[in-house]
Every structure is written in structure tokens, then in C-alpha cells.
ZAMAR-466444 format. One line per field, with one value per residue: residue number from 0; x, y, z of N, C-alpha, C in turn. Coordinates in Angstrom, 1 decimal. Layout:
N
n	c(NUM, ...)
n_px	c(X, ...)
n_py	c(Y, ...)
n_pz	c(Z, ...)
ca_px	c(X, ...)
ca_py	c(Y, ...)
ca_pz	c(Z, ...)
c_px	c(X, ...)
c_py	c(Y, ...)
c_pz	c(Z, ...)
# end
This chain:
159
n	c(0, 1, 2, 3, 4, 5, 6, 7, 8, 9, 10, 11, 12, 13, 14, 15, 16, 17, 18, 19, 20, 21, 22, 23, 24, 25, 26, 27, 28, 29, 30, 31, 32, 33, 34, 35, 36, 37, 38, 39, 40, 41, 42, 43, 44, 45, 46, 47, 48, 49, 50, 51, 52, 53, 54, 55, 56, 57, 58, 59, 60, 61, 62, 63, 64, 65, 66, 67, 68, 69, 70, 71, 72, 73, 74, 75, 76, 77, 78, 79, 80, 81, 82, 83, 84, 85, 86, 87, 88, 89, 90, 91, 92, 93, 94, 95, 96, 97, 98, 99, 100, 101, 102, 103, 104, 105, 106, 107, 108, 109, 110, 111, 112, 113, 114, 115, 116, 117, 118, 119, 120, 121, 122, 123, 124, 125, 126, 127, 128, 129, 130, 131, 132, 133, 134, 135, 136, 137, 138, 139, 140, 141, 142, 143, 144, 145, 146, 147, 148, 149, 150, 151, 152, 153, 154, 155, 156, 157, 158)
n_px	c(-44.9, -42.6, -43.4, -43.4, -40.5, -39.4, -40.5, -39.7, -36.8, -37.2, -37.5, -35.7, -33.3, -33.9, -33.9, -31.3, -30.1, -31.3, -30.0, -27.5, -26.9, -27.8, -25.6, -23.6, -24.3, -24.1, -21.3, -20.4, -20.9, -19.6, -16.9, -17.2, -17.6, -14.7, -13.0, -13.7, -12.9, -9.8, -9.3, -9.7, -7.9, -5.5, -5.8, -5.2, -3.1, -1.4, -2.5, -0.4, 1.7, 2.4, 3.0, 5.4, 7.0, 7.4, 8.6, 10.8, 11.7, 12.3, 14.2, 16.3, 16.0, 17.9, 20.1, 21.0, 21.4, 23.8, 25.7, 27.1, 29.4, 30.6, 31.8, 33.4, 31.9, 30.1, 28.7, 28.2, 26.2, 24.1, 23.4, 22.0, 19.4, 17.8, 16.3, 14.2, 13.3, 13.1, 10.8, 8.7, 8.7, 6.9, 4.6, 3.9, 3.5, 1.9, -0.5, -1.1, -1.9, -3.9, -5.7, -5.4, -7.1, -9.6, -10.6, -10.8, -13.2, -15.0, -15.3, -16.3, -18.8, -20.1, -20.3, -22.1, -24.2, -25.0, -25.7, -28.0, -30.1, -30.7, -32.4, -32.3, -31.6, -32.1, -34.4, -34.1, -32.6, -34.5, -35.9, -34.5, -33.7, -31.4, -30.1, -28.8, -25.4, -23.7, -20.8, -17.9, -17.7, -16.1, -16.4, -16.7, -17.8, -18.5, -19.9, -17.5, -15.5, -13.7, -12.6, -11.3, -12.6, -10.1, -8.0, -9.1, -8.6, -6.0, -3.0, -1.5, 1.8, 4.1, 6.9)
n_py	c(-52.5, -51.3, -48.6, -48.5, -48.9, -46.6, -44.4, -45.0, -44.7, -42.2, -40.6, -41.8, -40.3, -37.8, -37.5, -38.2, -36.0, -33.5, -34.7, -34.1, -31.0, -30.0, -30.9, -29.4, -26.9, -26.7, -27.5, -25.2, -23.3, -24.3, -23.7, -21.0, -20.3, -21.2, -19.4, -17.0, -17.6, -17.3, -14.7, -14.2, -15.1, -13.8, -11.2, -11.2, -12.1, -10.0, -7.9, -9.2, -8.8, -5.7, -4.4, -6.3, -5.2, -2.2, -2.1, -3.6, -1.4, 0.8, -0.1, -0.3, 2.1, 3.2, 2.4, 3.9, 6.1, 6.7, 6.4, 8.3, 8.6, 5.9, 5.3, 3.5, 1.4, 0.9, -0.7, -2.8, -2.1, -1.1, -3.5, -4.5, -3.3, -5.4, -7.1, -5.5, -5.0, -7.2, -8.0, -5.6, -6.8, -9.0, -8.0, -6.6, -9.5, -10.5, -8.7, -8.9, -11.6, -11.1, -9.6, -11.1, -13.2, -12.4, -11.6, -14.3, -15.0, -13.4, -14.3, -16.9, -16.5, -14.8, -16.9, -19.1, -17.5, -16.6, -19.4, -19.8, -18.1, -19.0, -21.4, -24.3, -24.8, -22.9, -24.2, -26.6, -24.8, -23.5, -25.3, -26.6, -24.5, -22.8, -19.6, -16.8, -15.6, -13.0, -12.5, -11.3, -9.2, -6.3, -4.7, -8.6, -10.6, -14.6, -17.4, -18.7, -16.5, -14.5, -11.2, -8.7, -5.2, -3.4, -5.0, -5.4, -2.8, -0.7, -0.5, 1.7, 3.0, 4.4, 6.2)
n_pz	c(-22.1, -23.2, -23.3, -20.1, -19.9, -21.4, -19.9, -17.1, -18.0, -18.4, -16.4, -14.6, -15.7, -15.4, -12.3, -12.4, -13.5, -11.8, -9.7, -10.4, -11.4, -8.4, -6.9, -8.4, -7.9, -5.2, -4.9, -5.8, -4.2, -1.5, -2.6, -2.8, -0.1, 0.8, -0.8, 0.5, 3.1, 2.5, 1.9, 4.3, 5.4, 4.7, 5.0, 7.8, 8.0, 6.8, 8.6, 10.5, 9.4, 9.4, 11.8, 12.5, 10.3, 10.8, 13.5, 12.7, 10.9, 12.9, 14.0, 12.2, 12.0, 14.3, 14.0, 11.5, 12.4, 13.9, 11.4, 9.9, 12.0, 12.0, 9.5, 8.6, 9.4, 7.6, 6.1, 7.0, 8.8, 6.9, 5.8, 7.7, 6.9, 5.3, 6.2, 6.9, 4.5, 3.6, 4.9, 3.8, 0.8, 1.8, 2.7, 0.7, -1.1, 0.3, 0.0, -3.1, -3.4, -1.2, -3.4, -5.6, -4.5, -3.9, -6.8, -7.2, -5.5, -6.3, -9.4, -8.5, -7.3, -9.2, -11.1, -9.6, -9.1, -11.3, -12.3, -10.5, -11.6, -14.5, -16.5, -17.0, -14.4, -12.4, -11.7, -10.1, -8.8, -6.7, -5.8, -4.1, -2.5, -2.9, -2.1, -3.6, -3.4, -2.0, -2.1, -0.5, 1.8, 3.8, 7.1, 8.3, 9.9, 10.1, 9.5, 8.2, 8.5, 10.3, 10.6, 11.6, 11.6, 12.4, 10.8, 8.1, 7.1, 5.3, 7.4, 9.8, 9.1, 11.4, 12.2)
ca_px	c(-43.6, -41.5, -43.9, -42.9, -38.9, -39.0, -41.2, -38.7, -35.6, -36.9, -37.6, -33.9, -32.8, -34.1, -33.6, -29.9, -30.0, -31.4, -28.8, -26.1, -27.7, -27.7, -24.5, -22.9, -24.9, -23.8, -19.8, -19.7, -21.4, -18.7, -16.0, -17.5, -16.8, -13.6, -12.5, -14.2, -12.2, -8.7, -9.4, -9.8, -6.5, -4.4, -6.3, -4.9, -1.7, -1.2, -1.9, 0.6, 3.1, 2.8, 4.0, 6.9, 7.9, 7.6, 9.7, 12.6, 12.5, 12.7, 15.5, 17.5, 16.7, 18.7, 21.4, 21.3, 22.3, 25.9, 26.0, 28.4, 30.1, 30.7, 31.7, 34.1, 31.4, 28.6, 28.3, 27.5, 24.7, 23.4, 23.0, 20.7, 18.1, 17.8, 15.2, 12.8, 13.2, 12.3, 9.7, 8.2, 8.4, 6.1, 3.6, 3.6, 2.9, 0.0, -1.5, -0.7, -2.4, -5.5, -6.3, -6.1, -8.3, -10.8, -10.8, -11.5, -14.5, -15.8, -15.3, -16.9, -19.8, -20.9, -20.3, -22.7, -25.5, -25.5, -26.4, -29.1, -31.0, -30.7, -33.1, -33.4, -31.0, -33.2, -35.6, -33.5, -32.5, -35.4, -36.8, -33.8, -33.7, -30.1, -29.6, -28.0, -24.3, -23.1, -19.6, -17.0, -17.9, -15.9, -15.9, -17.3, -17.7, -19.7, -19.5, -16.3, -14.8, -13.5, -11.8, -11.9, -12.6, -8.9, -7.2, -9.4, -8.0, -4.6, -2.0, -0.6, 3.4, 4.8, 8.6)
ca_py	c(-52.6, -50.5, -47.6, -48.2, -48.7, -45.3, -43.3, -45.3, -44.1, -40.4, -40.5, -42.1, -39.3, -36.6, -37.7, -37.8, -34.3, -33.1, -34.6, -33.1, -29.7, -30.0, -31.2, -28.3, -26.1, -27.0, -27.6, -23.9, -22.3, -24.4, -23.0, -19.0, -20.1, -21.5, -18.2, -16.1, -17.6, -17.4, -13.6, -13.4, -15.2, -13.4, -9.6, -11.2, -12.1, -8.7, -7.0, -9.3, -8.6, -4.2, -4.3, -6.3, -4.2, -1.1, -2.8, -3.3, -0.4, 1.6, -0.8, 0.3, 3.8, 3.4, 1.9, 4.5, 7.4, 6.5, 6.1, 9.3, 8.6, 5.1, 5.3, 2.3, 0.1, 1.3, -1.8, -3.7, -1.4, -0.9, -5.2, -4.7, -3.2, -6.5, -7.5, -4.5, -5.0, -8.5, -7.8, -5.0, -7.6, -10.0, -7.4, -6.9, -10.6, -10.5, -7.9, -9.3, -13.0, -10.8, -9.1, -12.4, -14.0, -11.7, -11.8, -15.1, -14.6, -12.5, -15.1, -17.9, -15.8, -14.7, -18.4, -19.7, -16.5, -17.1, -20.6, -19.8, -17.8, -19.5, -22.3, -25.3, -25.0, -22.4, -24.7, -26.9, -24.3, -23.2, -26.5, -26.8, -23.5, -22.0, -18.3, -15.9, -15.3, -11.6, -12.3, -10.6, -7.9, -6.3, -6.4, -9.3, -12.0, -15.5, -19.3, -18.6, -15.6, -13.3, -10.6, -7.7, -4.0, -2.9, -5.7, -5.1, -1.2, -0.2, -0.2, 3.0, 2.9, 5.5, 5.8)
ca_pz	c(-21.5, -23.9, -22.3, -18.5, -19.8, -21.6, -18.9, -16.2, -17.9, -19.1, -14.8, -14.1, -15.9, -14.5, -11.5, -12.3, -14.2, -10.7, -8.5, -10.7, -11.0, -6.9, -6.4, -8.9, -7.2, -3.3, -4.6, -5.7, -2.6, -0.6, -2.9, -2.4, 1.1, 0.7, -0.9, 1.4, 4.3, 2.2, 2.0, 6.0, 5.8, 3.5, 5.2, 9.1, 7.8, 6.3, 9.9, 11.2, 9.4, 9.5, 13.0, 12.5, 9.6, 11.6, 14.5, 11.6, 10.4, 14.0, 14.7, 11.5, 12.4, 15.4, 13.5, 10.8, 13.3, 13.8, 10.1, 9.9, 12.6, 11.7, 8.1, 8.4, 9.8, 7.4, 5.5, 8.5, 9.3, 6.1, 5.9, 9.0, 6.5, 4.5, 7.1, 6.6, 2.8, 3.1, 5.2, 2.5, 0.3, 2.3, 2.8, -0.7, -1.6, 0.7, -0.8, -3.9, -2.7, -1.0, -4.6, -6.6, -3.8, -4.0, -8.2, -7.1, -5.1, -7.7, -10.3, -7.8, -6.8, -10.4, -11.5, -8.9, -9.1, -12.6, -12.3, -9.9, -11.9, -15.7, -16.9, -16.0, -13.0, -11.7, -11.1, -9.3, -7.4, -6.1, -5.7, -2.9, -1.6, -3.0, -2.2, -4.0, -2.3, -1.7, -1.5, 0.3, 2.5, 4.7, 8.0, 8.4, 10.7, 10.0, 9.8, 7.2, 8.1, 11.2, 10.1, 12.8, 11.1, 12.1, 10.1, 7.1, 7.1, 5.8, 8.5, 9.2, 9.8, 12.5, 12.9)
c_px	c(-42.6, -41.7, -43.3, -41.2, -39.0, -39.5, -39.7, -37.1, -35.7, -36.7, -36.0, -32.9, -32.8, -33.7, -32.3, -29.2, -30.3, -30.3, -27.4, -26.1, -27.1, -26.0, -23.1, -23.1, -24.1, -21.7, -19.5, -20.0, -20.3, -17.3, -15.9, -17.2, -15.5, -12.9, -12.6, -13.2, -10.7, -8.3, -9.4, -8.5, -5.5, -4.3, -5.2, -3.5, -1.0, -1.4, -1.5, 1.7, 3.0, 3.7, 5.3, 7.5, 8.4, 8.2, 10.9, 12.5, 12.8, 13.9, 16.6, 17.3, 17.6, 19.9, 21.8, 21.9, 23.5, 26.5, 27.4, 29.0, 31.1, 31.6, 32.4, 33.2, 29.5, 27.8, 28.1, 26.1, 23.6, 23.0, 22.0, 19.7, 17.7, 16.6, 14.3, 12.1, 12.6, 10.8, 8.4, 7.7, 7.7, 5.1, 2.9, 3.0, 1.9, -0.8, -1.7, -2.2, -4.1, -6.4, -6.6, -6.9, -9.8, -10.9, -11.3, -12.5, -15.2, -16.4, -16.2, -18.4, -20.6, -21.3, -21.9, -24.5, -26.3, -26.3, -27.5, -30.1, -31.2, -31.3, -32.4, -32.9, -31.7, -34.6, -35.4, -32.8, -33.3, -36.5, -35.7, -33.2, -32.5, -31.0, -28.8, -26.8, -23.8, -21.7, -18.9, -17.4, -17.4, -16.2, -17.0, -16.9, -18.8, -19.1, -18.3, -15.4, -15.0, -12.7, -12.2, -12.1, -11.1, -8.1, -8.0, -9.1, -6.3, -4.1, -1.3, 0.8, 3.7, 6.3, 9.1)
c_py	c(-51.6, -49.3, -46.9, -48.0, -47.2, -44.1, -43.6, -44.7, -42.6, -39.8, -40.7, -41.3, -38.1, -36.3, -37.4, -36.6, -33.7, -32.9, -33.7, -31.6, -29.4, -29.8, -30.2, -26.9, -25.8, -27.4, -26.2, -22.8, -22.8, -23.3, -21.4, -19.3, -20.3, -20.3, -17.4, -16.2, -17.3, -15.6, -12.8, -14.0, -14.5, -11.6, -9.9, -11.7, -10.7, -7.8, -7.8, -8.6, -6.8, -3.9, -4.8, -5.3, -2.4, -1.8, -2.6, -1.9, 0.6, 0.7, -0.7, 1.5, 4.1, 3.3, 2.7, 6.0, 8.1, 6.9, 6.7, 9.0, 7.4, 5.0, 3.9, 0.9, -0.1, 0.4, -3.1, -3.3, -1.1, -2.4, -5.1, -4.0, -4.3, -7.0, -6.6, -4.2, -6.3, -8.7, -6.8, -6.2, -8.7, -9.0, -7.2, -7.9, -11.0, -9.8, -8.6, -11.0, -12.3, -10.5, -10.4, -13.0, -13.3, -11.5, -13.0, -15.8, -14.1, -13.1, -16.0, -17.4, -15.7, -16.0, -18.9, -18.7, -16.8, -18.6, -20.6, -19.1, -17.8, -20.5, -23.3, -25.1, -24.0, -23.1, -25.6, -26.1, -23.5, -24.1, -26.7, -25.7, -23.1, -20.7, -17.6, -15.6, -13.7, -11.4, -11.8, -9.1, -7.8, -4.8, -7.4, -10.3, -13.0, -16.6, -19.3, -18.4, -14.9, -12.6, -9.4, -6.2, -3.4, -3.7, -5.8, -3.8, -1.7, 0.2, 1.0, 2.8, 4.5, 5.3, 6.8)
c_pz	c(-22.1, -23.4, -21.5, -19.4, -20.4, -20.7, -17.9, -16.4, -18.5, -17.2, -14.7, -14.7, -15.6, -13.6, -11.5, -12.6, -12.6, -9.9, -9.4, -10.5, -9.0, -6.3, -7.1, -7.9, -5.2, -3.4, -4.4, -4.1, -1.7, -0.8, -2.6, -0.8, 1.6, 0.9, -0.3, 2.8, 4.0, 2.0, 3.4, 6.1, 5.5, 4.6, 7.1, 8.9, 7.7, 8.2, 10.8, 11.1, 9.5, 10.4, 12.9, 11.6, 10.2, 12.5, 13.9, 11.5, 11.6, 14.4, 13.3, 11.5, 13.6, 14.6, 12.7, 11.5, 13.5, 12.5, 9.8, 10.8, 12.3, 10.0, 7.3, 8.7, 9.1, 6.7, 6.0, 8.9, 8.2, 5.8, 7.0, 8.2, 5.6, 4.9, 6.8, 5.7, 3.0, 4.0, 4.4, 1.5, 0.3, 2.4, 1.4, -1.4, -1.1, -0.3, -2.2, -3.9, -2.4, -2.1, -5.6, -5.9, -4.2, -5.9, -8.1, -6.8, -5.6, -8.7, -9.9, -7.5, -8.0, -10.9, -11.0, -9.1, -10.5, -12.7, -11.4, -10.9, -13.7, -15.7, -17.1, -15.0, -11.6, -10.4, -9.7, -8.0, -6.4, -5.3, -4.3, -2.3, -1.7, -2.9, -2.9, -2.8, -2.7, -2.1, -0.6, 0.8, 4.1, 6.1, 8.0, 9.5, 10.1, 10.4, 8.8, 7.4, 9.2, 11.1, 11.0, 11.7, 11.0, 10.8, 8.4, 6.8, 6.5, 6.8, 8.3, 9.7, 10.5, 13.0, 13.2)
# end
């Protein structure tokens, strides 16, 4: 009897070392997708906002024209660039947002590769068929992530 109880619980442990192994295994591949999709968001935000900012700023170059002419009303027209500044500064926190995403894909990816191919988890993961993940490549499209080739490019501005 003492036998079966210690075969039964070296088994009931295994078994539970498995599922954990598994279930670390299958949180982080979510999370490399997670990331991966927060990087197609951050990249399609960013070629939202180019255009507006070119828009502003072709609409305070009209304004700046008069300027000399104007000289009494120049601190009226000079307030209408506030908008193209605060728009600058949203392009910027994208980028900003897209670069730590992707340090974070990086981080998530290694994480996860590494655990596939280190003992014992190896075995577990071979035993359930994990793949090694790529990360971020762009362009891409998948089950994650549609990010078109233009919107993965710097935006060129024309004014």
C-alpha cells in the first residue's frame, strides 16, 4: 500500500508539473500575441495621425502669410499653431508607445523560445506541439495583426 500511495502521488505530480509547464507555456504565446496586436495598433494610429498633422500645419501656413501684414493680430495666428504642436506631440507618443511595445515583444518572445527549448519544459513542449514564435515582422497580416505595408513606413509630410 505505501508502494501504490507513493507511485500514485510521484504520478499526481507529474501530472500537475505537466499541466503547469502547459499552461505557462500557452499563457505566454497568448501574451506574444497580445503584443503583437498592440504593435499593429500603436503602427495604425501613427498613420492616422500624419495626415492630420500635415492638414494643421498647411492650415497655419495659410495663416502665417499675413503674418507681416498683420502684426497687430499676430498673436492670434500664432495660437493657431498649438494644434500642430499638439499634434507633433501625439505622433511622438506613438512612436514612443510603438518602441516600448516592440521591447516588449522581444522580451515576450525570448521568454517563451527560451522555455521551449530548456529541460524539462522542453519535453512538455514537444510532447504538445509548441513552436517557436518569430515575433514581429513587418508587414504582416495574420490571426493577430493587419498592419498594411504603407502604415508600417514612415509618413512623409508635404507642405
Amino acid at each position: 500500500m505505501n508502494l501504490t500511495l507513493v507511485l500514485g502521488l510521484v504520478a499526481g505530480g507529474l501530472v500537475l508539473y505537466i499541466v503547469g509547464v502547459y499552461n505557462d507555456l500557452a499563457s505566454m504565446r497568448t501574451r506574444i500575441a497580445a503584443s503583437i496586436q498592440e504593435i499593429g495598433n500603436q503602427l495604425k494610429r501613427q498613420a492616422e495621425l500624419i495626415p492630420n498633422l500635415e492638414t494643421s500645419a498647411k492650415a497655419y501656413l495659410k495663416h502665417e502669410t499675413g503674418i507681416l501684414k498683420m502684426l497687430s493680430d499676430a498673436r492670434k495666428l500664432i495660437s493657431s499653431g498649438k494644434d500642430a504642436s499638439a499634434k507633433v506631440s501625439e505622433i511622438l507618443d506613438t512612436s514612443d508607445k510603438v518602441m516600448y511595445s516592440r521591447r516588449t515583444l522581444i522580451d515576450l518572445t525570448a521568454d517563451y523560445n527560451i522555455k521551449l527549448v530548456t529541460f524539462p519544459s522542453k519535453l512538455v513542449a514537444n510532447a504538445f506541439g509548441f513552436q517557436t514564435e518569430k515575433g514581429f515582422e513587418t508587414p504582416a497580416s495574420g490571426d493577430f495583426l493587419s498592419v498594411s505595408d504603407a502604415e508600417t513606413k514612415t509618413p512623409k509630410v508635404s507642405l
